[in-house]
C-alpha positions in Angstrom: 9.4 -30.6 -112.1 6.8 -31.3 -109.8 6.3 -28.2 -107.2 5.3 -30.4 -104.4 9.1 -31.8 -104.3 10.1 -28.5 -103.3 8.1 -28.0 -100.3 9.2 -31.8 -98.9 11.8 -30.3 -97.5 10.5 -27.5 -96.2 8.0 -29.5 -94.4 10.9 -31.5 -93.1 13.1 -28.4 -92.2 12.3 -28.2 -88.6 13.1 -32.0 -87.7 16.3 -32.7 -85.9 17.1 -36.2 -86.5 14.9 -39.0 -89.1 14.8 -42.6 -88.6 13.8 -45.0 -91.1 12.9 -48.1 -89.3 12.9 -51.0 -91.7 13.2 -54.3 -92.8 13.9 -56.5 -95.7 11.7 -58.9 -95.3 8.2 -58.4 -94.1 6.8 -59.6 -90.8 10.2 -58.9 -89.1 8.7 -56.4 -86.8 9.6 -53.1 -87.8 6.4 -51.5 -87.3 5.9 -52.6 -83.5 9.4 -51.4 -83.4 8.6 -48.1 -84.8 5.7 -47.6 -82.7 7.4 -48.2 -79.8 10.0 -46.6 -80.3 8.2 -43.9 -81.1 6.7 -43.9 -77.9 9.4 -44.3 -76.1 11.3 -41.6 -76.8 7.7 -39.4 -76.7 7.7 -40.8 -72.7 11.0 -39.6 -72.6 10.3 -35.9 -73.0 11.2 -36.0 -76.9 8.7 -34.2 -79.5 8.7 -37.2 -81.9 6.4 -37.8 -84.8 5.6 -41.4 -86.8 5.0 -41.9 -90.3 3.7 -44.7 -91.7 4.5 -45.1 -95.0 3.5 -48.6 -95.4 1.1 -48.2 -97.7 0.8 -52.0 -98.7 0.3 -53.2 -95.1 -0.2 -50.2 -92.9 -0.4 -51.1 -88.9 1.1 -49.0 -86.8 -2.5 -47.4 -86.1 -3.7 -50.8 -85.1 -0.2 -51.1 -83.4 -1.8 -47.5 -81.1 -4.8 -48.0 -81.3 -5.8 -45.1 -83.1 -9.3 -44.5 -83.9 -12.0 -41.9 -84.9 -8.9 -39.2 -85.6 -8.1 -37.4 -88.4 -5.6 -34.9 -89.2 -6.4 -30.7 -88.7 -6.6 -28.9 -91.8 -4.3 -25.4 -91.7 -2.8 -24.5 -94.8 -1.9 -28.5 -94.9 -2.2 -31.4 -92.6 -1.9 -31.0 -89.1 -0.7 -34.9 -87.6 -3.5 -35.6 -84.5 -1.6 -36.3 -81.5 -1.2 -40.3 -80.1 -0.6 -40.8 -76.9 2.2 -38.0 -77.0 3.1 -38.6 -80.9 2.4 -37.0 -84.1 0.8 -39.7 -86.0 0.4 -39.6 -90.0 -0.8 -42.3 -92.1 -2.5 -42.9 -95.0 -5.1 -44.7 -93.0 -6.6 -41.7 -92.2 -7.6 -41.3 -96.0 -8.3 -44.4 -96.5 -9.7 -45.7 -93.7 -10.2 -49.6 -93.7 -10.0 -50.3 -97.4 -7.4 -51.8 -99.2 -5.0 -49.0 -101.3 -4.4 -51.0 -104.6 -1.8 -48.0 -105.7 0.3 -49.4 -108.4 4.0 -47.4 -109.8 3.7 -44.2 -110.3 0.2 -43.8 -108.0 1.8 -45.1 -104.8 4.8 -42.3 -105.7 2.1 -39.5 -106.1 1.0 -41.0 -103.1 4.2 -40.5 -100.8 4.8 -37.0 -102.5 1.4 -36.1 -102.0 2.0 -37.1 -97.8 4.7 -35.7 -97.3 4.1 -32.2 -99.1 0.8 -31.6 -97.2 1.8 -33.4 -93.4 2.9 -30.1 -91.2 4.9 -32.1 -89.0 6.3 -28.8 -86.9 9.7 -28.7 -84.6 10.5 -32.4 -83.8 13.3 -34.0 -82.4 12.7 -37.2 -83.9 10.5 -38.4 -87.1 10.2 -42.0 -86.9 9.5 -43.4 -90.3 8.1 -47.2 -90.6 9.4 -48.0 -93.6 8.0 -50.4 -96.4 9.7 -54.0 -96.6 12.2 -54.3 -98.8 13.9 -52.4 -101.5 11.5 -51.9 -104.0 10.8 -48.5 -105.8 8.5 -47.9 -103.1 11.3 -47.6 -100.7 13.8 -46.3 -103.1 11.2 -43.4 -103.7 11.4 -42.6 -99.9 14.8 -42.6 -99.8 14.7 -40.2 -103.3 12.3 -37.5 -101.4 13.3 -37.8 -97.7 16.9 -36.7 -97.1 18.7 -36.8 -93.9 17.3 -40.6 -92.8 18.9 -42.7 -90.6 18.8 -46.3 -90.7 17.5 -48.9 -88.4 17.0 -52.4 -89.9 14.8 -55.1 -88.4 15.4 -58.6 -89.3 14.5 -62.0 -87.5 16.9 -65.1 -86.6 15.7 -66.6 -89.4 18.0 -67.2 -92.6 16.2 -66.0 -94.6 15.2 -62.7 -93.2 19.1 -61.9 -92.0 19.8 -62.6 -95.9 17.0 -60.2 -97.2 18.4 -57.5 -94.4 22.0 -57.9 -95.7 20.9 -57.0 -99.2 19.0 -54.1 -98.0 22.0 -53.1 -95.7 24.1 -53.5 -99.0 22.1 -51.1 -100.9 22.0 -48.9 -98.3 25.5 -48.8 -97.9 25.9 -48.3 -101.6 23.9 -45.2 -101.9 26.0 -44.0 -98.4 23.4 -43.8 -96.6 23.8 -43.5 -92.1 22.7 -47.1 -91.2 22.3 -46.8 -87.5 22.5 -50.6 -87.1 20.5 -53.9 -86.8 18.1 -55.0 -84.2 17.1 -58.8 -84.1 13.9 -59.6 -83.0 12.0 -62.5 -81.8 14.6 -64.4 -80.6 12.9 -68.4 -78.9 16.2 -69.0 -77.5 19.4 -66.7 -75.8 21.5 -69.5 -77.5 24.3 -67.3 -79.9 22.1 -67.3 -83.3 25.3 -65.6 -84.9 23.5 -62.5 -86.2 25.6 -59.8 -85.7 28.4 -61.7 -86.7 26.7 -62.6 -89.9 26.1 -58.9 -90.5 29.4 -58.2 -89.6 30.7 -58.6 -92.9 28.4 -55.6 -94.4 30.1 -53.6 -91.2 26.4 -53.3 -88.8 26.6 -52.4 -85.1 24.5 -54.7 -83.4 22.1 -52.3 -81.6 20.6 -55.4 -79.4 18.4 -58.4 -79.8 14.5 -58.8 -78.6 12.9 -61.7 -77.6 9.9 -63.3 -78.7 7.1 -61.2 -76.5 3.9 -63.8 -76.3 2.2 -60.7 -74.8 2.7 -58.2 -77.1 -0.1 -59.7 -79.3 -2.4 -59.0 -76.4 -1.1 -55.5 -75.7 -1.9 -54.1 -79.5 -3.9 -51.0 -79.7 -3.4 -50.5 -75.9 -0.4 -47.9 -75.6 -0.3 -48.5 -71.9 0.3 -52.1 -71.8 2.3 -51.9 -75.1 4.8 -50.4 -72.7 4.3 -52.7 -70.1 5.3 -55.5 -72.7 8.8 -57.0 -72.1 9.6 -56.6 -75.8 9.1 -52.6 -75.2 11.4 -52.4 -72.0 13.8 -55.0 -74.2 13.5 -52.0 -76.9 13.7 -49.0 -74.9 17.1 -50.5 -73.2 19.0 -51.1 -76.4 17.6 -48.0 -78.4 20.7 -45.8 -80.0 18.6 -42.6 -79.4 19.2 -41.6 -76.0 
């Protein structure tokens, strides 16, 4: 048995509430939506952390704009402090350069993070999740009990149909799906999402339009939340 699985949840002890933030589909948007939620509920007065564990396409730094930080060392990994959030990623170790971690290196990867990150008391861990349900993800959901779910998915087909496999899997293993948001929507016209989640049993937690600013406003936390895709967010969020 690997003694670093033990101290996981230790590490993880002190954290009220963890939401998984994911997607089935890549390029949905779950990782502005993490960040921002993130720092929404940080403006809010909430201690809240963010862990990237997008290892294959990691951007919620570039999302911050973090640079030139790296995490304290004190009997493990202390996460530097972003604009009000705890901030861990495995860009810290890895800087710019691609992390071709294959099977069993990427697991020994997300062990390895999540034994060493001293995350402290929290009230929220935001967690942007990989896309997908691969054994990346199913390796997260092995070592990190207690997550909640919040899935990210587009109007388009086929992102709603990869979410509702991942929300079938999901709620398969019985695991607290908080429910769906749909993001980038061109038009208010009825695009039918919720209902086509409906028969998987999702609340709708809201829909987001497409932001043409929010490009603009990346790796500027201040206009990030200026952006009318993080006010459309921080109305609709299920964590107040």
């Amino acid at each position: 048995m690997d003694p670093r699985l033990h101290i996981i949840d230790k590490r993880l002890q002190d954290i009220k509430r963890i939401i998984a933030v994911s997607g089935g589909k890549g390029g949905t948007g779950k990782s502005s939506v993490a960040s921002v939620l993130a720092l929404t509920l940080a403006k809010n007065g909430y201690r809240t952390g963010l862990l990237d564990l997008d290892f294959g396409g990691p951007s919620a730094h570039i999302i911050l704009g973090v640079e030139g930080l790296f995490p304290e060392e004190d009997k493990g990994l202390i996460p530097p402090d972003v604009s009000g959030i705890r901030f861990m990623s495995i860009i810290y170790f890895t800087g710019n350069n691609p992390a071709p971690l294959r099977g069993k290196e990427i697991s020994n990867a997300i062990i390895e993070l999540l034994a060493v990150t001293l995350w402290g008391e929290l009230d929220f861990l935001i967690i942007d999740m990989p896309p997908g349900m691969a054994d990346t993800t199913l390796d997260v959901i092995r070592l990190i009990r207690r997550m909640e779910f919040i899935l990210v998915t587009t109007p388009s087909r086929l992102a709603i149909e990869v979410a509702k496999r991942e929300l079938a899997v999901l709620q398969e293993l019985h695991l607290p799906v908080l429910g769906l948001i749909e993001n980038m929507l061109t038009t208010r016209q009825y695009t039918g999402v919720a209902d086509k989640a409906a028969g998987r049993q999702v609340t709708s937690l809201g829909s987001i339009d497409f932001d043409s600013t929010l490009e603009h406003a990346i790796g500027n936390v201040d206009k990030l939340l200026q952006t009318k895709f993080a006010k459309q967010l921080s109305s609709y969020h299920p964590l107040k």
